[in-house]
N, C-alpha and C positions, 0 to 999 in steps of 0.2 A: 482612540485608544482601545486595544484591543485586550481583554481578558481573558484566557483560558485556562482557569483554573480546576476543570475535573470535577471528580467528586469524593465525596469521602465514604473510608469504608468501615461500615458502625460493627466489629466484629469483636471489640473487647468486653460489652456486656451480656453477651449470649453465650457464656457459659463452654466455651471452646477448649478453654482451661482443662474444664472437669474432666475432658476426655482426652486429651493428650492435644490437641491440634495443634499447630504451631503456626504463630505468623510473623510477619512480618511487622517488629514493633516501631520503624518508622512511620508508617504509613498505615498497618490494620490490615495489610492486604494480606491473601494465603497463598504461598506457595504452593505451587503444584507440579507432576510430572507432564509429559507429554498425554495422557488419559486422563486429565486433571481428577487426579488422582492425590489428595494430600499426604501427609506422614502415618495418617491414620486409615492403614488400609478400606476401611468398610466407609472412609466419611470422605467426598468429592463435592468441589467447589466449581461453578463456572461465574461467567459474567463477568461484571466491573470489577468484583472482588479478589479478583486474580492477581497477581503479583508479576508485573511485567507484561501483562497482555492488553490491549487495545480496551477501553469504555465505548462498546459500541453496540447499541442495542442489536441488530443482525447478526453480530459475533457471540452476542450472548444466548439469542435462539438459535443458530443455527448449532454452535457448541452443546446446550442442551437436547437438540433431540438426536445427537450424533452418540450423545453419551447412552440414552435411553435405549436406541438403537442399539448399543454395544453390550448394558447388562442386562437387556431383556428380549432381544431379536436375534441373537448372534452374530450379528458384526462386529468389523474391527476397523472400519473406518475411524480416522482419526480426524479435529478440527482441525485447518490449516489455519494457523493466525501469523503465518507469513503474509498471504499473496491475497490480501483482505484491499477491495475498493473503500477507497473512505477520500470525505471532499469537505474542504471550509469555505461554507456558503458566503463570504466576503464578497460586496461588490465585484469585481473580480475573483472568479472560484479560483480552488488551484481543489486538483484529484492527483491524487497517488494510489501508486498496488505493487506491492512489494518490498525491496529494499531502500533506504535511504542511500544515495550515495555514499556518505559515512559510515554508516553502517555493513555495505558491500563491500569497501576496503578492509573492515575486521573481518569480515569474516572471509571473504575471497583471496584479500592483497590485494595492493595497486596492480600488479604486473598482469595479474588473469582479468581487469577489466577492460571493455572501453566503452567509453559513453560517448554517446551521442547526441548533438542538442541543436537547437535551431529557435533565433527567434520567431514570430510570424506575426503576420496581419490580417484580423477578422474581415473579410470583406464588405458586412454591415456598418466595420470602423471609416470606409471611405468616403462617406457620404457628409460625416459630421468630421473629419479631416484628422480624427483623433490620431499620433503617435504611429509608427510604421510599427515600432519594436517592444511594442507594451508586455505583449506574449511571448509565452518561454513552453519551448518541450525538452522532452531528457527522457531516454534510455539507458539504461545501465543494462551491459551485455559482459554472461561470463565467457570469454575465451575460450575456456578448457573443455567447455558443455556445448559446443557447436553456436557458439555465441548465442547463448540462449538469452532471454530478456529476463531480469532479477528483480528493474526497478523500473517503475511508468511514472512519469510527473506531469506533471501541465498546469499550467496556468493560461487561464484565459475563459471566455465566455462559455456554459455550459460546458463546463471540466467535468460534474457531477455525470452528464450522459454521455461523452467520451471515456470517461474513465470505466464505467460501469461495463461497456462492451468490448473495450480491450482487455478487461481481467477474467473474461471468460476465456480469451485465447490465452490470458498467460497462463492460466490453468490447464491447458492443453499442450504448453510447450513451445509457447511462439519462439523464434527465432528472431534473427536482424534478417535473417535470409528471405523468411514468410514475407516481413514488413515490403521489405524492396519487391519483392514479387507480386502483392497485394496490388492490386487496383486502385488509386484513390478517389473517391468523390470531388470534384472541384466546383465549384471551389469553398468545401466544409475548413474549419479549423481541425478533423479530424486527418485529413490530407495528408498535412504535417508530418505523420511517421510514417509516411510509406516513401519518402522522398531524403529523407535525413541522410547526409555523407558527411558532414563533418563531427570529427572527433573533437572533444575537447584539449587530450593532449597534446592536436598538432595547432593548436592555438591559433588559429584560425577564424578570420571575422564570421561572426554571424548572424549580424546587421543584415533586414530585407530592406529592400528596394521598389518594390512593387508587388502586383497579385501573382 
């Protein structure tokens, strides 16, 4: 049984009131703008205590020194807390960066996506005869943006170091196009996306067979 239940955000007895702040009385958390920047001009929240944004410590320092950068360096870079690596170190990892599938249908539509997905077989799994199709990958590519890549998923051994070096290209603007063109290692489980042709809407097996 798996439990993930977060953390809480101790924000009602520090005095938030006195100055106007406003939060979120579900949960304790503070809204903020895209500068997390709250209601109260001169007062800014990052981290956990965000309202709607990921609990992740990297997100919480790389968001603090983007902000410090911006009221005290002259920047204007902003945090991305879209296209963030993050992985559940479960016997089996799974890593994502991006969109959730779900989540790319709100905000995209069905019709501007298509995903891409493929079971696979780690080839360290051949030896102990484990399952062909225990692993799963998925692409989510928007149509309209030169099918660019929105969302990365995987499951399977070492997702935490696959996913960490694919989110630098999606930060770059990967493609489905790059993917197919890339070169793959074989025989890595990272392989897997530079090989994927099947869509999910042409419903199509995606059952492997061999290495």
């Amino acid at each position: 049984v798996l439990i993930a239940i977060g953390r809480d955000a101790c924000t009602r007895n520090i005095g938030l009131e006195m100055i106007g702040v406003k939060i979120n009385e579900k949960n304790g958390k503070v809204p903020v703008n895209d500068e997390e920047q709250t209601n109260v001009p001169y007062v800014y929240a990052i981290g956990d205590i965000l309202d709607g944004k990921l609990e992740l410590t990297p997100v919480a320092i790389q968001a603090g020194k983007l902000l410090a950068r911006r009221l005290y360096g002259g920047s204007s870079t902003k945090c991305d807390y879209i296209n963030v690596p993050t992985t559940v170190f479960t016997p089996l990892e799974y890593g994502s960066c991006g969109l959730a599938e779900e989540r790319a249908i709100e905000e995209y539509g069905k019709q501007d996506l298509e995903v891409y997905h493929s079971l696979f077989w780690p080839l360290e799994w051949t030896v102990p005869g484990r399952d062909n199709n225990t692993c799963y990958a998925k692409i989510i590519c928007s149509k309209h943006n030169n099918n660019r890549v929105i969302g990365f998923h995987v499951l399977g051994p070492n997702a935490g170091e696959v996913t960490q070096g694919f989110a630098a290209a999606i930060k770059c603007g990967l493609t489905k196009e790059l993917l197919d063109e890339t070169i793959g290692i074989h025989p890595t489980c990272a392989e897997v996306f530079t090989t994927m042709d099947i869509t999910k809407s042409s419903g199509q097996d995606i059952t492997q067979r061999g290495c």
